[in-house]
C-alpha positions in Angstrom: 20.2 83.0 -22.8 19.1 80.1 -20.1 17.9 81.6 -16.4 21.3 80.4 -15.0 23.4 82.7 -17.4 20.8 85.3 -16.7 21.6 85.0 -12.7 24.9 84.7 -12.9 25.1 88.2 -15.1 22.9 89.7 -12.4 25.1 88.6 -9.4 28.3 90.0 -11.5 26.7 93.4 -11.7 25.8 93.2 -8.1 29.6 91.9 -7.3 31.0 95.4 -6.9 30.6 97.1 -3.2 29.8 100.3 -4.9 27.1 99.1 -6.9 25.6 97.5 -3.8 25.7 100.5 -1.9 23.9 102.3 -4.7 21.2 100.0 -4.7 21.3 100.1 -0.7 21.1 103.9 -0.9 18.3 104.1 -3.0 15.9 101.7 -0.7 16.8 103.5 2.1 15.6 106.7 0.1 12.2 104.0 -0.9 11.5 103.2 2.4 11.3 107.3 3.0 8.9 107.7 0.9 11.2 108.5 -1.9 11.2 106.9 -5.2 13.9 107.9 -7.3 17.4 110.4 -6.7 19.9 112.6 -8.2 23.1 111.7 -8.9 24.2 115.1 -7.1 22.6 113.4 -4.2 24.3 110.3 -4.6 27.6 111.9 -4.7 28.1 113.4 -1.3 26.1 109.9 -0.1 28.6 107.7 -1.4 32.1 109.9 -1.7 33.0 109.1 -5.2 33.4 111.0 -8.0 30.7 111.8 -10.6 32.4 109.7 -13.6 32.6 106.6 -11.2 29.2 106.9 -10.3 28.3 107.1 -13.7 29.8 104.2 -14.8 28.4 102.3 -12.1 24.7 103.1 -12.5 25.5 102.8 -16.4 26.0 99.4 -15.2 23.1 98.6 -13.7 21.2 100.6 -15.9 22.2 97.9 -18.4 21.3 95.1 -16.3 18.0 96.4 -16.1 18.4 97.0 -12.2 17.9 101.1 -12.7 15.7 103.1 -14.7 16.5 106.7 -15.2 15.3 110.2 -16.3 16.7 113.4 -17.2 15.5 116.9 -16.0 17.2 119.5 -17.1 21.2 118.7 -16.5 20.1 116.4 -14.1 19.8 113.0 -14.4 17.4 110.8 -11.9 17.4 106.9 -11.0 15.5 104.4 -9.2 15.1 100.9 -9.1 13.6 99.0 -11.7 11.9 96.7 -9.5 11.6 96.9 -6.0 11.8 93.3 -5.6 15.8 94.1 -6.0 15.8 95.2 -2.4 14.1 91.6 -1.1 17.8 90.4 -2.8 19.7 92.8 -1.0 17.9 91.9 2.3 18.3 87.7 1.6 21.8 88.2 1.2 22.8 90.7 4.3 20.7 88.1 6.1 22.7 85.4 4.1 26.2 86.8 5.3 24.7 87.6 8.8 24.0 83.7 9.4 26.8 83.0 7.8 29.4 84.9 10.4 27.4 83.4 13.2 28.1 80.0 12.3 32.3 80.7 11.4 31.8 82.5 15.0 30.4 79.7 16.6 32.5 77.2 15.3 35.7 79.5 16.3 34.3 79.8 19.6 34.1 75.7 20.2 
């Protein structure tokens, strides 16, 4: 598989608000010092139920975004790579820049 394809398959599993909120939730658990969560955490965070949760770290599980482990009946998951949340970042600023200039160009 060439880099491009590889890309393009990360930005499909990352082209689902639910996913991206995932990944969101779990820097902001990161950046407290905390490296990995529940999926009974996630649940209340993100108001979904458990099965659609599942599927949706299942899918980034796949694309090698998540790494989980099991303790007990519960399952844990954090990032693969932290360098996931430098893409989230670049593409919040992305958008951010992106509405100032449709802004600015509405304003004139």
């Amino acid at each position: 598989m060439m880099i491009e394809e590889m890309i393009a398959q990360l930005f499909k599993v990352l082209g689902h608000p639910t996913r991206v909120r995932i990944l969101k939730e779990l820097r902001d658990a990161y950046t407290s010092g905390i490296d990995e969560m529940c999926v009974c955490e996630l649940i209340p965070l993100l108001g979904i139920e458990q099965s659609n949760l599942s599927q949706h770290l299942s899918n980034l599980k796949s694309k090698g975004l998540l790494i989980s482990r099991r303790e007990g009946s519960s399952v844990y998951y954090k990032v693969a790579d932290e360098s996931v949340f430098e893409l989230l970042d670049s593409a919040e600023d992305f958008i951010e820049k992106h509405i100032k200039r449709v802004k600015s160009i509405l304003e004139e």
